[in-house]
N, C-alpha and C positions, 0 to 999 in steps of 0.2 A: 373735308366738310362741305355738303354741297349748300344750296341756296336756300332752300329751305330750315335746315339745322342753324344758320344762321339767322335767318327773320326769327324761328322761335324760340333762340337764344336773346334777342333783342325785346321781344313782346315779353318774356317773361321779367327780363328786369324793369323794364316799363310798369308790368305791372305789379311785383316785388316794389317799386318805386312810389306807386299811388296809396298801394296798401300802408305803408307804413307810413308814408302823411295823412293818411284820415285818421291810423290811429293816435298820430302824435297831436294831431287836431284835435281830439275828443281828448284824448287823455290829459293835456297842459291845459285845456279848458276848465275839467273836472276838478282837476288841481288848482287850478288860480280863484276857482268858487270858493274851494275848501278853503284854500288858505285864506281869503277873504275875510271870511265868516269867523273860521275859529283862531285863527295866528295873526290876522293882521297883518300880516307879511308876505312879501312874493318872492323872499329868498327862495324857499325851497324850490320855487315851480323855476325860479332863474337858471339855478342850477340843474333842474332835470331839463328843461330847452336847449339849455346852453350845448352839453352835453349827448342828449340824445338828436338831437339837431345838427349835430358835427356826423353820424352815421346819414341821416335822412340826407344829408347834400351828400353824403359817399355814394348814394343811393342814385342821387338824379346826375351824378358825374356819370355812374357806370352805365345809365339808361341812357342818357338822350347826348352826351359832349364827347365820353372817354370814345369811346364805340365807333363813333361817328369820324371822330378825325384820325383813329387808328385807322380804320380802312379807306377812308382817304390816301394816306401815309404809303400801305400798303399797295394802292393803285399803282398812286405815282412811281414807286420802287420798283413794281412791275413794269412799267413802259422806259422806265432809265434801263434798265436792264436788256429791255428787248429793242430798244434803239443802238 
């Protein structure tokens, strides 16, 4: 895999990563009005955050942290290897 297939393996989940926070932005918003309004209640929107929230940090582990210190990991394994 060269350097390139790599950087736009990274951009894509960066941005697979923003997308799905603006929709969970919009959409727990639209939710918490609703339920405002007609339920009185923020269970439901607790429960769709709660849970759709646990994918959206899946999301920014695999963009900007998981990524990042595998190939670190990778480096260094490289140079113990070749020392």
């Amino acid at each position: 895999m060269n350097l390139r297939q790599i950087a736009e393996k990274r951009v894509d989940a960066k941005i697979k990563f923003q997308e799905n926070l603006y929709k969970y932005l919009i959409v727990n918003t639209i939710l918490a009005i609703i339920c405002n309004i007609f339920l009185h209640s923020y269970w439901p929107v607790v429960f769709v955050m709660f849970f759709w929230g646990l994918g959206v940090l899946d999301d920014f582990f695999k963009a900007y942290s998981i990524g990042n210190y595998r190939e670190k990991m990778v480096q260094k394994e490289l140079q113990n290897m070749g020392d």
